[in-house]
C-alpha positions as CSV (number, residue, x, y, z in Angstrom):
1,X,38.0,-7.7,51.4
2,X,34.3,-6.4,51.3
3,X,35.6,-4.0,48.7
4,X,37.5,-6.4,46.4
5,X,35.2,-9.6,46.8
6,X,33.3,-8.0,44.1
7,X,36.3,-8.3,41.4
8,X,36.5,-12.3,42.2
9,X,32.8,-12.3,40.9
10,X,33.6,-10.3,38.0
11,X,36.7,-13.3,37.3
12,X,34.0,-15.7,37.5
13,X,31.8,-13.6,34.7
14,X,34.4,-12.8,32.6
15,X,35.2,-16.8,32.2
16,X,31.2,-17.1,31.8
17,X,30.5,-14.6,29.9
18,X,33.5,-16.1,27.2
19,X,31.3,-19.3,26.9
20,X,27.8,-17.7,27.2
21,X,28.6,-14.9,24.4
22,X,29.7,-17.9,21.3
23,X,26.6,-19.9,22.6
24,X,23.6,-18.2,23.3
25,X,24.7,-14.9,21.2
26,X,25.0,-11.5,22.7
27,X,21.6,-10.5,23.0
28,X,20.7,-13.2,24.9
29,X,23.7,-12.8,27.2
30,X,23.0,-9.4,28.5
31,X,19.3,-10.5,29.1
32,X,20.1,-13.5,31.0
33,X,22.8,-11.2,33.0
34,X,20.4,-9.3,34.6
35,X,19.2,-12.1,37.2
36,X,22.5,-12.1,38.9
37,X,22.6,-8.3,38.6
38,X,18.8,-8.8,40.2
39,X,19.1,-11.1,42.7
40,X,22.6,-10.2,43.8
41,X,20.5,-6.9,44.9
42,X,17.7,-8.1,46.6
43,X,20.3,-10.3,48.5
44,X,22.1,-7.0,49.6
45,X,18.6,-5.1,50.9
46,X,17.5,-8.0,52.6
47,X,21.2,-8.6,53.9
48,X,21.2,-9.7,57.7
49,X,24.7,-10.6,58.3
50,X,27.9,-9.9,56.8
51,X,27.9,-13.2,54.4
52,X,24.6,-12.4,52.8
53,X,26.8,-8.9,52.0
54,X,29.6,-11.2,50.5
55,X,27.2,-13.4,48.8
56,X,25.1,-10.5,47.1
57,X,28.3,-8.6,46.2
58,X,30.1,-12.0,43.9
59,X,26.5,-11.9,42.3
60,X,26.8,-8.6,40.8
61,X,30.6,-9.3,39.9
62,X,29.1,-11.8,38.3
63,X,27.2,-10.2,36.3
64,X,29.4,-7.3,35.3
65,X,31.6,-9.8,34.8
66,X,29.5,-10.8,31.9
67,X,28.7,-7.2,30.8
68,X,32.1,-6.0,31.0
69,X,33.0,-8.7,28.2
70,X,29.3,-8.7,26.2
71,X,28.7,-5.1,26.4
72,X,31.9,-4.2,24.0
73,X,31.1,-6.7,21.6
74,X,27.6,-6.3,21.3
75,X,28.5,-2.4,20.2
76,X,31.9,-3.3,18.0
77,X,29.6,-5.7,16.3
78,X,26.7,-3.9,14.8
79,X,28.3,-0.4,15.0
80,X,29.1,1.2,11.7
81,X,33.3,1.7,11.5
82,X,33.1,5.7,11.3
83,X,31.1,5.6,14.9
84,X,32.8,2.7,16.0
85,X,35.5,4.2,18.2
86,X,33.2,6.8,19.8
87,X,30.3,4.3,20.7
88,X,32.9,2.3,21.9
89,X,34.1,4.8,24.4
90,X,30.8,5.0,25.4
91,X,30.6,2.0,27.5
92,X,33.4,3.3,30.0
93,X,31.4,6.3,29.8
94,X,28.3,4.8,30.9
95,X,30.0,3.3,33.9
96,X,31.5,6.3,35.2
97,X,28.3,7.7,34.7
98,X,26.9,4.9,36.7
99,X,29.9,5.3,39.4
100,X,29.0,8.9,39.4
101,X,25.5,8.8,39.9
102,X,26.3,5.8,43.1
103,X,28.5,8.8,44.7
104,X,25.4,11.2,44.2
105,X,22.9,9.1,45.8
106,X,25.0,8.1,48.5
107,X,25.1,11.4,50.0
108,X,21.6,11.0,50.8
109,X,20.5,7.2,50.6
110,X,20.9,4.6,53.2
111,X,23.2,2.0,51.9
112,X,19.9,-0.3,51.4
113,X,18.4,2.2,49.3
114,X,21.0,2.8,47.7
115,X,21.4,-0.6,46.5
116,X,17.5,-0.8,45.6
117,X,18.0,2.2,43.2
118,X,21.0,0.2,41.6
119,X,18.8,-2.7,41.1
120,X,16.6,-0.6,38.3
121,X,19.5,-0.5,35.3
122,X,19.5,-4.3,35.0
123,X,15.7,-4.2,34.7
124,X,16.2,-1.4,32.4
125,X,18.5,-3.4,30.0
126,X,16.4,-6.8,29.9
127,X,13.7,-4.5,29.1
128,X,15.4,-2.6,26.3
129,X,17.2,-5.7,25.0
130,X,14.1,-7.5,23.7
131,X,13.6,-4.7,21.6
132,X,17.4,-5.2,20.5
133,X,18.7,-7.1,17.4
134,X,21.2,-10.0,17.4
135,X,24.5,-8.7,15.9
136,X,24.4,-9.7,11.8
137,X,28.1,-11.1,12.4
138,X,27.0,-14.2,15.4
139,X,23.6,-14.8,13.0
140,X,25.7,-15.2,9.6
141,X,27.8,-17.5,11.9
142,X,24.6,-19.1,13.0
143,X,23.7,-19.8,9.2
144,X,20.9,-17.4,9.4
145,X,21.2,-15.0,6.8
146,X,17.8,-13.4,6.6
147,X,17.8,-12.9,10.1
148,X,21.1,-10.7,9.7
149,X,19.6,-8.8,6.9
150,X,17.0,-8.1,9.1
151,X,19.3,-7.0,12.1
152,X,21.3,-4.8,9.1
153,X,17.9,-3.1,8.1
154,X,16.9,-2.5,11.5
155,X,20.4,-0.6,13.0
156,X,21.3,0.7,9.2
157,X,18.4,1.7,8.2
158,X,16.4,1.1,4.8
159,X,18.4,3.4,2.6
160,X,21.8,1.5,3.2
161,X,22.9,-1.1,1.2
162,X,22.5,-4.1,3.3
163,X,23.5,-7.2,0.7
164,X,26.6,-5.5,0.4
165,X,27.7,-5.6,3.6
166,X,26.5,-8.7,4.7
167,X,28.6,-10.2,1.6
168,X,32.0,-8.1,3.4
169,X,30.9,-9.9,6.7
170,X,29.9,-13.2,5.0
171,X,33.9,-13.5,3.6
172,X,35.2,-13.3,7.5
173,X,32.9,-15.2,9.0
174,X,34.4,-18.4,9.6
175,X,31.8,-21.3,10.2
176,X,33.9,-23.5,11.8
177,X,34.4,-23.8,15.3
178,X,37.8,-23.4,17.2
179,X,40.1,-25.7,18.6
180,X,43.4,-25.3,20.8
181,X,45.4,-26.3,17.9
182,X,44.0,-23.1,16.4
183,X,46.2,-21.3,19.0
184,X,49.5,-21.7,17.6
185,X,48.7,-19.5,14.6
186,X,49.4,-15.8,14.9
187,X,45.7,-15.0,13.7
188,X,44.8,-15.8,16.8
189,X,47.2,-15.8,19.7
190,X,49.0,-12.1,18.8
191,X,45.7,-10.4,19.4
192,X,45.0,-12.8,22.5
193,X,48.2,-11.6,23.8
194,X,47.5,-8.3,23.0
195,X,44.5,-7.8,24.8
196,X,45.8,-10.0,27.5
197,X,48.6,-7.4,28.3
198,X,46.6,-4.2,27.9
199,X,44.1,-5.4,30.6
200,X,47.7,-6.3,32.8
201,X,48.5,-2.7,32.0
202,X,45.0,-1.2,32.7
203,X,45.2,-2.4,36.4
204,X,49.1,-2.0,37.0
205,X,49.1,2.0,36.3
206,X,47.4,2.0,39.9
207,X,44.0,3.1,39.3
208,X,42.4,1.4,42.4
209,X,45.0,2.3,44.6
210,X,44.6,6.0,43.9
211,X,41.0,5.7,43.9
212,X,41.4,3.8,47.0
213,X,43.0,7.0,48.3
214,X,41.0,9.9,46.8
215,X,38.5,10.5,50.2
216,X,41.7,11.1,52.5
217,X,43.6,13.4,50.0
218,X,40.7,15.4,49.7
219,X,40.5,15.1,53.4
220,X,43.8,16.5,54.5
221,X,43.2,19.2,51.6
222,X,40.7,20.8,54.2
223,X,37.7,19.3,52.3
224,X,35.4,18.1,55.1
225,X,32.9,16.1,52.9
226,X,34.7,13.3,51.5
227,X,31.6,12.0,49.7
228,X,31.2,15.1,48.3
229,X,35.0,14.6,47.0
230,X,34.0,11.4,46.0
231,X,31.6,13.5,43.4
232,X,34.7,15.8,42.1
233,X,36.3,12.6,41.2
234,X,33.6,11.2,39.5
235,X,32.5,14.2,37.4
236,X,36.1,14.5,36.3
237,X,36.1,11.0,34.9
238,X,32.5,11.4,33.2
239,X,33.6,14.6,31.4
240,X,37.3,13.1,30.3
241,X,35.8,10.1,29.4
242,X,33.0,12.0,26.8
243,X,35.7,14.0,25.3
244,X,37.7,10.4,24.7
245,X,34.3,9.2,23.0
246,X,34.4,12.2,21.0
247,X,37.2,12.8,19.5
248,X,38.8,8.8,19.6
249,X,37.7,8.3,15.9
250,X,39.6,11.2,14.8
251,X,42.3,10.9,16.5
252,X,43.1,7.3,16.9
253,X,43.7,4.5,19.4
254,X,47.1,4.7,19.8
255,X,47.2,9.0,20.3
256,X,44.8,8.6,23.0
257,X,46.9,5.8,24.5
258,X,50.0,7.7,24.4
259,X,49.0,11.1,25.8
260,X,46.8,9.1,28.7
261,X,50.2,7.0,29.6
262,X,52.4,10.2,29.6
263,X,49.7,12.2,31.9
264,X,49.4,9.0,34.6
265,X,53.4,9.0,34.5
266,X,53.6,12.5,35.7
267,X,51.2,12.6,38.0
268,X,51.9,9.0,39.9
269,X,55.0,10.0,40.0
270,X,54.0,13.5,41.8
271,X,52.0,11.2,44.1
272,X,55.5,10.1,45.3
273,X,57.2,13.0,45.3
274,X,54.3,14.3,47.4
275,X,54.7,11.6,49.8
276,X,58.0,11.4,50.2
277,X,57.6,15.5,51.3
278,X,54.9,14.2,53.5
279,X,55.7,11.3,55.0
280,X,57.8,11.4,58.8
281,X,61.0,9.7,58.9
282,X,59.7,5.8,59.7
283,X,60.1,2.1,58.7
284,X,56.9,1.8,56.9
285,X,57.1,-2.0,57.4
286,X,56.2,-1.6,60.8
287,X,53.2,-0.1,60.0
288,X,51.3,-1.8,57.1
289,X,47.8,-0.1,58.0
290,X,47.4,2.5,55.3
291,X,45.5,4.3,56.8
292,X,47.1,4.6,60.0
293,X,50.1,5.9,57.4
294,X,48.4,8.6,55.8
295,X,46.9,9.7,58.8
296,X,50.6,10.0,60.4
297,X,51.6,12.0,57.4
298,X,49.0,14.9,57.9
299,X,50.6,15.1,62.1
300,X,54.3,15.7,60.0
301,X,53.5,18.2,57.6
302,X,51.9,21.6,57.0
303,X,48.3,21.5,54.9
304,X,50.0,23.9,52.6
305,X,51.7,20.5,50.8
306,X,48.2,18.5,50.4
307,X,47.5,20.8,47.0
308,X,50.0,18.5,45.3
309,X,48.5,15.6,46.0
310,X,44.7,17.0,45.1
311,X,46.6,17.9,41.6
312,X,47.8,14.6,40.9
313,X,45.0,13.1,41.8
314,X,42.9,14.9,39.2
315,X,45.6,14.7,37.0
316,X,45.6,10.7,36.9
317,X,41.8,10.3,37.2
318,X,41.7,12.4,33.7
319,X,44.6,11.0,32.3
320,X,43.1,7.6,33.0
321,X,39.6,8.2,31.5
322,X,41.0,10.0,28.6
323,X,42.9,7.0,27.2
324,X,43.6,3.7,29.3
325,X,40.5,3.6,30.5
326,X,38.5,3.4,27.7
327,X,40.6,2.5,24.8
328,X,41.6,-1.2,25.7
329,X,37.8,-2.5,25.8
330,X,37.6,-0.6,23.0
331,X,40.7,-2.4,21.3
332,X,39.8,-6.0,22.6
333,X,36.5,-5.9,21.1
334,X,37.8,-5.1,18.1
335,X,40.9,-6.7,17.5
336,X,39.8,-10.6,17.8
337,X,38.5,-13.1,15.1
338,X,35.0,-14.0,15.4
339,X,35.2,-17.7,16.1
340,X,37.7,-16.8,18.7
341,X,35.9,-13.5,20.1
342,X,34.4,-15.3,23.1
343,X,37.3,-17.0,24.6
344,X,39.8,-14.7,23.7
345,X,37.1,-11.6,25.3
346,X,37.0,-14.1,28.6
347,X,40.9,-14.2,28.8
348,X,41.0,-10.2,28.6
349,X,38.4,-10.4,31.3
350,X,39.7,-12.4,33.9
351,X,43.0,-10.7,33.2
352,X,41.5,-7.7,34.4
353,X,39.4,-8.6,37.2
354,X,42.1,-11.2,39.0
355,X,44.5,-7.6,38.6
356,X,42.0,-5.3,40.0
357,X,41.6,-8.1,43.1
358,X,45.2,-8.0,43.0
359,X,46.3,-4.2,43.5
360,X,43.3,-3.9,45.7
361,X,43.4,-6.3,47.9
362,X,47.6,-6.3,48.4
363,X,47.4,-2.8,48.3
364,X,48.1,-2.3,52.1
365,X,51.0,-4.8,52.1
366,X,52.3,-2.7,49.0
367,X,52.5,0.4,51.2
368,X,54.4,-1.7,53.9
369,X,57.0,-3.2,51.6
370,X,58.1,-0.3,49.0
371,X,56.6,2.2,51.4
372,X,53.5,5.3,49.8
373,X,56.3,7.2,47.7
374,X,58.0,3.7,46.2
375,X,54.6,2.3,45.4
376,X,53.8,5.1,43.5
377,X,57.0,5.8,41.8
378,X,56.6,2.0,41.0
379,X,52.6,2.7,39.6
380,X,54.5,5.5,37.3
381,X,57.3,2.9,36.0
382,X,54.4,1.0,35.1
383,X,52.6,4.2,32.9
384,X,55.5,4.2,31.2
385,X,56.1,0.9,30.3
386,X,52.3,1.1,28.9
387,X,53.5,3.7,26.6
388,X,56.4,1.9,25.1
389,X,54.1,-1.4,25.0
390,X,51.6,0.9,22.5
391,X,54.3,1.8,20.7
392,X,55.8,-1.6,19.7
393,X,52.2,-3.9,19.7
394,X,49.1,-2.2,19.3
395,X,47.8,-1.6,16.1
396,X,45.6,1.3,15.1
397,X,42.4,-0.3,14.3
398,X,40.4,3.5,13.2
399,X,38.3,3.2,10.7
400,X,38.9,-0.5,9.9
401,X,36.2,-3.0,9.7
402,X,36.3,-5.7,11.9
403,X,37.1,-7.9,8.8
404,X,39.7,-5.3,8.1
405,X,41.2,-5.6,11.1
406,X,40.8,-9.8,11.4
407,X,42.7,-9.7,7.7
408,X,45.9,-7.5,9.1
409,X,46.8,-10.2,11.9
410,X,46.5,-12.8,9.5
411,X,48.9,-10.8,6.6
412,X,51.5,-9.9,9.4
């Protein structure tokens, strides 16, 4: 629970952050995220019982909650739509940077200094933000046009020919407000379903629970330092995730999502043949403690077998960052109308926090029901249903405009 408490606080900030990001603008959002992010730190070093833990933990889900949903827009919105892709990428590659650099310092810092060194980002961010423009497309929604021509000139440059584009924004920005009715028109509720089912199918291909597993594969692969495993893991998501920034405006969205799908297909589905090798003849439903079931499957079988699961597990991880991790905050930041981009970005969101609660915290009970192998068989049924799902609904959005894009839904 102490693990998964965190993704209820990031349900809360995604629902937040939806109303925060069409009111205050998405500057002012990220700024005012940081107290959470702040204080939900200090409540963790100065922690003397196990609720202050709870407590300090929903604050930063709160707050990357909000970041999760702001941080893609802020980029999709005053990125030019050559780079677009590729800076989008870049904020899945900043977390697993982040999530890399937390499995580095952990081998040496107490868990209090630990979360004193994670404190510094936040006050990084409010501190670069102020220097940060508003993006042109929320001030032309705000009526304040020489503000955006400002914001153009300052992430353009003075060569570019700002009037221009501020007159392709001007003819998609839509002044009025939204209201439910507004839902019933295609405009808006195909992409909203869109993005709603590619966070569903983010969480479902089992990236927590094989994450949730990676310190005891490597364990009963002979590797004695699971937080040094811990590091493997994480470097292989950093560099999978750069070459998706890289190469994701040349190749598309939808190439990126395919191959990733395939690869986490095969390899979840290797997870289960591995356990099913592994695994002694038992009713797992007896025995819901997954732990106590891995632990039973090292006592009835050789080491020589653990190479298979070390293999799928970098296999997924890669798979994973190469595509599905990525490429839906990418898409859902893109693929939205702008008076709808905050509540339809909050939806997405929650989806994808109330999931990651979901397969983490029911994990265990999982394991007991369909027992290892038929979970993960089950996680691979799920990779490939994410495959056929790009096939049939996603569009490629590479080198559209967000107006571009906004204009398709409506045609179609």
């Amino acid at each position: 629970f102490f693990k998964s408490v965190v993704t209820l606080g990031a349900a809360a900030g995604g629902v937040l952050g939806g109303y925060l990001v069409d009111k205050v603008g998405r500057k002012l959002s990220l700024m005012l995220c940081s107290i959470p992010y702040v204080f939900g730190y200090v409540v963790i070093i100065s922690a003397q019982n196990i609720w202050m833990l709870y407590f300090g933990r929903v604050l930063t889900g709160l707050a990357s909650g909000i970041t999760s949903l702001v941080v893609p827009v802020y980029i999709s919105e005053v990125s030019h739509p050559t780079v677009r892709g590729m800076l989008g990428s870049c904020v899945q590659l900043m977390v697993v940077t982040g999530i890399l650099g937390a499995y580095v310092a952990g081998i040496t810092l107490k868990w209090r200094w630990l979360a004193v060194l994670c404190s510094f980002p936040s006050c990084m961010m409010l501190l670069f933000m102020s220097f940060m423009p508003e993006t042109p497309r929320f001030l032309l929604n705000q009526n304040k046009r020489s503000e955006a021509i400002a914001a153009l000139h300052f992430l353009r440059g003075p060569h570019a020919d700002h009037e221009e584009e501020c007159r392709q924004i001007e003819v998609g920005v839509q002044e009025e407000g939204l209201n439910l009715c507004e839902f019933k028109n295609p405009s808006i509720y195909r992409p909203l379903l869109i993005g709603v089912a590619l966070m569903f199918f983010q969480q479902v291909t089992g990236i927590n629970a094989v994450m949730f597993y990676a310190e005891t594969i490597f364990e009963d692969a002979n590797f004695k330092d699971s937080r040094m495993a811990s590091v493997v893991v994480g470097s292989i998501q950093v560099c999978f995730t750069a070459v998706a920034a890289l190469i994701i405006d040349k190749t598309g969205r939808k190439v990126l999502l395919y191959v990733s799908g395939i690869i986490m297909a095969l390899s979840t589905a290797l997870f289960g043949l591995y356990f099913k090798m592994v695994l002694p003849c038992q009713n797992n439903s007896s025995n819901p403690d997954v732990w106590s079931t891995l632990n039973s499957a090292t006592l009835g079988t050789e080491s020589s077998m653990s190479w298979l699961a070390v293999v799928s597990l970098g296999l997924f991880v890669a798979g994973f960052a190469l595509g599905w991790g990525p490429v839906p905050w990418l898409v859902i930041s893109e693929i939205f109308p702008l008076k709808a981009r905050g509540i339809s970005s909050g939806a997405c969101v929650l989806t994808n926090w109330v999931m990651a609660f979901l397969v983490t915290k029911e994990f265990d009970d999982f394991i007991g029901f369909l027992t290892p192998y038929g979970t993960f068989w089950l996680f691979s049924v799920f990779c490939c249903l994410n495959v056929t799902f790009t096939a049939f609904y996603i569009p490629e959005t590479k080198g559209q405009t967000l107006e571009q894009i906004e204009a398709y839904f409506r045609r179609s």
